[in-house]
PyMOL CGO cylinders between C-alpha atoms (Angstrom):
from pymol import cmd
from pymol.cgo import CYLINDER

trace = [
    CYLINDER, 97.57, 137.21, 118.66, 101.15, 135.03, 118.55, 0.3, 1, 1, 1, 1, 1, 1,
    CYLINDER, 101.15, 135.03, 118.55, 98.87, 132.25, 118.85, 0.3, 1, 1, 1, 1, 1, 1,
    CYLINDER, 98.87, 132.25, 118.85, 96.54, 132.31, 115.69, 0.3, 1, 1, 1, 1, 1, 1,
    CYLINDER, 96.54, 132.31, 115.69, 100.05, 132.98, 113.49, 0.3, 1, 1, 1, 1, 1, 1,
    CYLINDER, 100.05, 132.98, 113.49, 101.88, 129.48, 115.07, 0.3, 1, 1, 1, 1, 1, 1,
    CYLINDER, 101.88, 129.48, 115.07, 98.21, 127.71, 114.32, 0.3, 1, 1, 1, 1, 1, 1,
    CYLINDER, 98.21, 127.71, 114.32, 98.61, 129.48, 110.80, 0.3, 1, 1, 1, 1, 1, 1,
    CYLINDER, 98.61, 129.48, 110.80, 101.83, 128.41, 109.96, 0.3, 1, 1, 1, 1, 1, 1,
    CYLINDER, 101.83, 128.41, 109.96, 101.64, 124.83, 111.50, 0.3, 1, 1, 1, 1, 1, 1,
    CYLINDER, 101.64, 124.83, 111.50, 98.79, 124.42, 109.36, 0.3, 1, 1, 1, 1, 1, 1,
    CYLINDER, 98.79, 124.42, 109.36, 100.67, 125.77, 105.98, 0.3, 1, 1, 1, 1, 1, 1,
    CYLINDER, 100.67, 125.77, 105.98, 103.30, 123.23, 106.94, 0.3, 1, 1, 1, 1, 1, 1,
    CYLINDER, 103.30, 123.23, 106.94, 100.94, 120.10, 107.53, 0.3, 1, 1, 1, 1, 1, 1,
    CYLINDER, 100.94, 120.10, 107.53, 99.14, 120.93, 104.27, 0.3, 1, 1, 1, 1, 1, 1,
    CYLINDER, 99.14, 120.93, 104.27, 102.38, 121.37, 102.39, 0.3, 1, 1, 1, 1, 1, 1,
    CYLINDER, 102.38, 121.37, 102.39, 103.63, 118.28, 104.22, 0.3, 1, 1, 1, 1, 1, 1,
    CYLINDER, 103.63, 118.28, 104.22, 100.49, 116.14, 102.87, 0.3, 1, 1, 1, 1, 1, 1,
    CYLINDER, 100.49, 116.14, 102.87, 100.84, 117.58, 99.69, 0.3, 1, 1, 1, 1, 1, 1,
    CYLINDER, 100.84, 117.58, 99.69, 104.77, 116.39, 99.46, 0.3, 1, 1, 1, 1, 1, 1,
    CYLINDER, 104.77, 116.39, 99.46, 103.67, 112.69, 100.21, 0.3, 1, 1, 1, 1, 1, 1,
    CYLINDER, 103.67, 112.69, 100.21, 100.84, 112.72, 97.78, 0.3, 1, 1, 1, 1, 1, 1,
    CYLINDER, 100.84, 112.72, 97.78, 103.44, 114.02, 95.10, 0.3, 1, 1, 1, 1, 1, 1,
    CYLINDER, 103.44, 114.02, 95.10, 105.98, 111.20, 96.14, 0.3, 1, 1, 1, 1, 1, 1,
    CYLINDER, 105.98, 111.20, 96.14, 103.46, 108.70, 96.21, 0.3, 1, 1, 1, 1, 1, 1,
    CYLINDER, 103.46, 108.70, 96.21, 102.10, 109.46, 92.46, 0.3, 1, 1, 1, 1, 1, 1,
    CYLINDER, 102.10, 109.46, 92.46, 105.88, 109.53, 91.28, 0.3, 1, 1, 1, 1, 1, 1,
    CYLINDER, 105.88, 109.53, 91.28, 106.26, 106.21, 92.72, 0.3, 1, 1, 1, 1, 1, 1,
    CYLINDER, 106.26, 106.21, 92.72, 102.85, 104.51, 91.45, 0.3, 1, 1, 1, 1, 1, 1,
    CYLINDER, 102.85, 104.51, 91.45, 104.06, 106.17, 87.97, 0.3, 1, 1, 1, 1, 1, 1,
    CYLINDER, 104.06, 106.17, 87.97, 107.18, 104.37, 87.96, 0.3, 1, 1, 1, 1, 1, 1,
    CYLINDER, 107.18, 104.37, 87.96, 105.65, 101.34, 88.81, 0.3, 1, 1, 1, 1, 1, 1,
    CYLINDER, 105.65, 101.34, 88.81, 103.15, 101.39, 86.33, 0.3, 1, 1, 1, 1, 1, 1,
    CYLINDER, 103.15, 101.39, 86.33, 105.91, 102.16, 83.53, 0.3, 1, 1, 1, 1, 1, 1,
    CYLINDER, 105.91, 102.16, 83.53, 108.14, 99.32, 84.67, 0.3, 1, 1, 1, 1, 1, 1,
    CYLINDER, 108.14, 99.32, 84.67, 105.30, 96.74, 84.53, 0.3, 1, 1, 1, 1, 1, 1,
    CYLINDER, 105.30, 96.74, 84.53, 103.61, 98.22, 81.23, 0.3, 1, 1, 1, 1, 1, 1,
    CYLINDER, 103.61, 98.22, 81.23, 107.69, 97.96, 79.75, 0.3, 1, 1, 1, 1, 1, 1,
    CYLINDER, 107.69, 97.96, 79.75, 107.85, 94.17, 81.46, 0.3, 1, 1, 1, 1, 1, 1,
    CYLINDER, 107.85, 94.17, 81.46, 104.53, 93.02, 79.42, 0.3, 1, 1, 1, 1, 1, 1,
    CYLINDER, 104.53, 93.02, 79.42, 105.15, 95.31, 76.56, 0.3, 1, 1, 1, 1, 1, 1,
    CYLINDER, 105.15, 95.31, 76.56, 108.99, 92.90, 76.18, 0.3, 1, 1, 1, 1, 1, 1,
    CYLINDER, 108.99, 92.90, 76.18, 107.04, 89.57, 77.49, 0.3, 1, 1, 1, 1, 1, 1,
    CYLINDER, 107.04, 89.57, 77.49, 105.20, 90.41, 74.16, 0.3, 1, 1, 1, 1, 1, 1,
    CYLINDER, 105.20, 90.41, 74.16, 107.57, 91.47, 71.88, 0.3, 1, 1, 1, 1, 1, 1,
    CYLINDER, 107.57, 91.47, 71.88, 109.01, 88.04, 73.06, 0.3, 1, 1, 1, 1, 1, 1,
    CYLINDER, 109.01, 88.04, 73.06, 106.67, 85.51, 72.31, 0.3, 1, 1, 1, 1, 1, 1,
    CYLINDER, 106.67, 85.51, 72.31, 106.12, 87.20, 68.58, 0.3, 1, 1, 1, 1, 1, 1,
    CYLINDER, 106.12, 87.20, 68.58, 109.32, 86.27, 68.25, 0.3, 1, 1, 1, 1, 1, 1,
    CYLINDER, 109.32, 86.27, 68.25, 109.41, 82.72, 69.24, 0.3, 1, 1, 1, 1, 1, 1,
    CYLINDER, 109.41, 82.72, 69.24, 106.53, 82.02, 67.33, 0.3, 1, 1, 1, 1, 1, 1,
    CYLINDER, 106.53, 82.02, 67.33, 108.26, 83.75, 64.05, 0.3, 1, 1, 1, 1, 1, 1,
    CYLINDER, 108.26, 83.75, 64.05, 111.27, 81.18, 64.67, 0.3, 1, 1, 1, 1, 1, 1,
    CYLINDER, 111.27, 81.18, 64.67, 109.22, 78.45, 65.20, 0.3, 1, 1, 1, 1, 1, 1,
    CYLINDER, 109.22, 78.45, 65.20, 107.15, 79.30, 62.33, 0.3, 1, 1, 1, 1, 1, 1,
    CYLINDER, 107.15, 79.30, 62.33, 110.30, 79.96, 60.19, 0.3, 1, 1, 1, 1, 1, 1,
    CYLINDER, 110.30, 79.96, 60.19, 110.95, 77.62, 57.22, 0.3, 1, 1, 1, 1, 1, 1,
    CYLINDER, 110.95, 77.62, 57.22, 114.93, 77.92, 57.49, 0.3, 1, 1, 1, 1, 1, 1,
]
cmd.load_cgo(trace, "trace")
């Protein structure tokens, strides 16, 4: 009978344990898919501008 609650609870804690690292691993994809979408989003931004100066009468 002790034996079946140990292979209960080991199990809980491996599933909550795979579940942790999934959760850490989709925080850290997010971030890195907001840091490159903010680096293109500026590389953008920036060549509108240079082509407004360059394009500028003054």
């Amino acid at each position: 009978m002790n034996n079946k609650k140990g292979f209960a609870i080991s199990t809980m804690l491996y599933g909550l344990l795979i579940i942790s690292v999934i959760v850490v691993f989709m925080f850290v994809s997010l971030a890195n898919f907001n840091t490159k979408s903010n680096g293109d989003f500026v590389e953008e931004v920036e060549k509108e501008l240079l082509t407004l100066k360059n394009n500028s009468i003054c």
